[in-house]
C-alpha positions in Angstrom: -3.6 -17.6 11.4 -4.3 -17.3 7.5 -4.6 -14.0 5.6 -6.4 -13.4 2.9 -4.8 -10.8 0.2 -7.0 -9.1 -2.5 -4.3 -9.3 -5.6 -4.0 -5.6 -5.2 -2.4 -6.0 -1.9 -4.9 -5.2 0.8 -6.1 -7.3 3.6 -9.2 -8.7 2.9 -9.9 -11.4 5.9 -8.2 -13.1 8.1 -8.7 -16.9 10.0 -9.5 -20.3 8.2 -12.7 -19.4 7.4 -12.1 -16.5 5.4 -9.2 -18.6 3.8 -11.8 -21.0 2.9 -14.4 -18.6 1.4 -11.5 -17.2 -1.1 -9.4 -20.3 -1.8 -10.9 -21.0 -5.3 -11.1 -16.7 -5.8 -8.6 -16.2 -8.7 -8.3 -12.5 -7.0 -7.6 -13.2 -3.5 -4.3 -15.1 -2.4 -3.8 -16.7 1.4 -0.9 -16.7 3.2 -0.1 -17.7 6.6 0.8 -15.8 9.4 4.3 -14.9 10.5 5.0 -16.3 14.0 5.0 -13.5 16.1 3.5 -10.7 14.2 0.1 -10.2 15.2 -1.0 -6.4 13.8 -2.3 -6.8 10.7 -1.7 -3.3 9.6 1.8 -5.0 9.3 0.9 -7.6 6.7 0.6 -6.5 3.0 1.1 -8.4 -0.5 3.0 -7.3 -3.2 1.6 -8.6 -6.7 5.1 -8.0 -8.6 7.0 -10.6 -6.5 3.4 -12.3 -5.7 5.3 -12.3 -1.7 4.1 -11.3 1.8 5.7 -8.4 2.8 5.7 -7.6 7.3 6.8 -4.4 7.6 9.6 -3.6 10.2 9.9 -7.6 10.5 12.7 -7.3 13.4 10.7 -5.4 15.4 7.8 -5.7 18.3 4.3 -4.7 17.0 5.1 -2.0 19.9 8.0 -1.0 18.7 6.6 -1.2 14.6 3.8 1.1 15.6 6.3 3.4 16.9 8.0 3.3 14.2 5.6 3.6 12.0 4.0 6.7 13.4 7.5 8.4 12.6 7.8 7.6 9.0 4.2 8.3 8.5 5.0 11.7 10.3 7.8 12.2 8.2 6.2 11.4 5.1 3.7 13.9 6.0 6.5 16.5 6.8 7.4 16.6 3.2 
């Protein structure tokens, strides 16, 4: 599955079709999907190393949500 990144880092469509609308968009940048990570709350880009970053990559999406439900409850905590 593609992704489609605004250069800002948030998630902005997903599928070849989106790719396709926003592959001449200087501001958008399409990646592919990692194989076996289907959340896309899990998917971000960062424009420093111009990367895809999958947060909690060794983990299930079952046990990522977990996981992150703790550090956002954490965070909040603080």
């Amino acid at each position: 599955m593609k992704l489609v990144f605004s250069i800002y880092g948030n998630i902005i469509g997903r599928g070849d079709q989106a790719a396709s609308d926003y592959a001449s968009d200087p501001n958008a940048v399409v990646f592919d999907a990692v194989e076996g990570v289907d959340e896309l709350w899990r998917y971000s880009y960062d424009a420093e190393t111009e990367a895809l970053v999958v947060e909690y990559p060794d983990m299930t999406d079952e046990e990522a949500l977990a996981q992150l439900e703790i550090d956002a409850a954490a965070e909040n905590a603080e």
